[in-house]
N, C-alpha and C positions, 0 to 999 in steps of 0.2 A: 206644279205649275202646269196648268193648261195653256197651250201653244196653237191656233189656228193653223189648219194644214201648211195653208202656202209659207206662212212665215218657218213651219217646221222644216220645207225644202227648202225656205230659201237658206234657213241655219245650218241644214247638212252641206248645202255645197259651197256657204264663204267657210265653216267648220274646215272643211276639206281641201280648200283652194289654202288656208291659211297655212293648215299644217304643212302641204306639200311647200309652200310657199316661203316660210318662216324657219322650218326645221332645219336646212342647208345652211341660211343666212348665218346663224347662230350657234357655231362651231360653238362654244363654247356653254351654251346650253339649250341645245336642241333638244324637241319637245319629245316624249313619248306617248305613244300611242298602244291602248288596250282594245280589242275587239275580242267579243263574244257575241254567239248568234245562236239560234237551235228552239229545239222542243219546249218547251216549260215543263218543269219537274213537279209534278203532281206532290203536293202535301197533304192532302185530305184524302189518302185513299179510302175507297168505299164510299167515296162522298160525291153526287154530279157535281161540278163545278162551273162558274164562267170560264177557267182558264186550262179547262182537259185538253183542249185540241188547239192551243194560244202556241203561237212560235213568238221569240223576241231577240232583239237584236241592241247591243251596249256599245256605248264606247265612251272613253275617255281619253280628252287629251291632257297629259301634265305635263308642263311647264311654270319654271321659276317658281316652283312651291304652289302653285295653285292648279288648281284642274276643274274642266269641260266636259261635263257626263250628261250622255244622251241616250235614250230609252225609248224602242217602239216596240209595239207589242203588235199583234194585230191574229187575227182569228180568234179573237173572244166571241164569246156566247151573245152577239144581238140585244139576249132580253133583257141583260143589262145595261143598257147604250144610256146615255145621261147619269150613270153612277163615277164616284169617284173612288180609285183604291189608292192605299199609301203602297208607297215602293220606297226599301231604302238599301243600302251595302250592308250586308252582313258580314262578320270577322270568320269564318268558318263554312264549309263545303255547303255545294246544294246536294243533296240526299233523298230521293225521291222516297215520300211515306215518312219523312224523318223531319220536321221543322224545326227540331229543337236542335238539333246539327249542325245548322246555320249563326249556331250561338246568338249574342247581342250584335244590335246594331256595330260599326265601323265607327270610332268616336276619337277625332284627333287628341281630344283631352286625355281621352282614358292613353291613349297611346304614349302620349306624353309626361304619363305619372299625375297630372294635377287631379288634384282631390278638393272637394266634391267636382265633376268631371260639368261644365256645361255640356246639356243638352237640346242644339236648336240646329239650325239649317245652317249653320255657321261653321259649325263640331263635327256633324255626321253627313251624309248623303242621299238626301228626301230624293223621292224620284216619283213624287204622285202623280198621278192621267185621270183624264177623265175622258171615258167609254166612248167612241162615237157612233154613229149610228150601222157606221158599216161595221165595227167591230173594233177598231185600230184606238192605242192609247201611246200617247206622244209625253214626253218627258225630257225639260233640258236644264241643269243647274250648274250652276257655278259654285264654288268651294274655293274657301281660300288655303288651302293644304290638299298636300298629295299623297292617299294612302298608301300603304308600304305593299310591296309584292306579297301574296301568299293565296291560298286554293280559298274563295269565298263565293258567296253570295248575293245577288240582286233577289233579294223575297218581296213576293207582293203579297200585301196584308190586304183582310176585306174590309176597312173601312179608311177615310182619310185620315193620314198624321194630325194628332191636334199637338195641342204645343205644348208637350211634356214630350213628343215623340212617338206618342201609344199611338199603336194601327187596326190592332184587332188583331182576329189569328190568323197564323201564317198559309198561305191559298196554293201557293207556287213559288219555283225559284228558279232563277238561268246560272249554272255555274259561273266562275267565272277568275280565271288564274293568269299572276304575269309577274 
C-alpha cells in the first residue's frame, strides 16, 4: 500500500497517541508493541543494489488478535524512485548474503495447521512501498491475526506482490525478534 507522506505522519502519531493512550485503559488486554530499526541486511552480495546503504524502521502493534504494521525505509538508491517492491514478514532470521534463511513468508494459515493454507493479505503480512523521489518507502497494514514471537524477517523482494504472494528475489532484510 502506498501512503502519501503526510497521511504517513499523520498514522505515526494517532498509531502512537493511541497505543500510549489505549494500552493502560485495557488492563485486561493491553496492546503490544514490536520495534525494530537499523541497517538493511544485504542479500545480494556481490550485487549493487537499491537497498546497499537503505536503513528501515518496523513496528507493530497487536492487540485483541489483530495487528498494526508500519514500514519505512529511507536511503534507497534515487534511481529507483517510482518503483514498487514487495515487502513481507518472513518465519526465520535476517542473515546477511543468506535469503533463503528468512524461510517462507509468516502465514496465519500455515501456523494454524489449515491445509491448503490461504495465501493473500489477509494470512500473511504484505508490506509493499513505492520508491519516492527522495529515497524513502512507506508501508502500513492491517492483519486480522497476530504473529507469534520468534527471530524473523521483514525481506524486501524486487518486484510487487501479485496475488499468489510472489515478489521476486529476495533484495534485503531488517531483523526483527519479540
Amino acid at each position: 500500500m502506498t501512503v502519501p507522506r503526510y497521511l504517513a505522519a499523520t498514522a505515526a502519531v494517532l498509531l502512537t497517541t493511541t497505543v500510549v493512550s489505549v494500552a493502560p485503559a485495557q488492563a485486561s488486554s493491553p496492546a503490544e508493541v514490536v520495534r525494530a530499526r537499523g541497517n538493511l541486511r544485504d542479500l545480494q552480495l556481490g550485487t549493487a543494489g537499491p537497498f546497499d546503504h537503505a536503513r528501515a524502521k518496523f513496528l507493530m502493534v497487536q492487540r485483541q488478535g489483530r495487528s498494526l504494521v508500519i514500514l519505512k525505509v529511507r536511503g534507497i538508491d534515487q534511481s529507483v524512485a517510482g518503483r514498487e517492491f514487495g515487502a513481507h514478514l518472513h518465519t526465520g532470521p535476517c542473515v546477511t548474503g543468506n535469503g533463503a534463511a528468512a524461510g517462507p513468508h509468516y502465514n496465519s494459515d500455515t501456523v494454524a495447521g489449515i491445509v491448503p493454507p490461504k495465501v493473500d493479505e489477509t494470512t500473511e503480512v504484505w508490506l509493499d512501498f513505492k520508491v519516492t523521489q527522495a529515497g524513502t518507502g512507506f508501508s502500513l497494514t492491517r492483519v486480522p491475526f497476530t504473529p507469534l514471537p520468534g527471530t524473523r524477517a521483514v525481506v524486501i523482494h524486487e518486484m510487487p506482490t501479485d496475488h499468489h504472494g510472489a515478489a521476486g528475489p529476495r533484495q534485503a532484510c531488517l531483523p526483527v525478534s519479540w
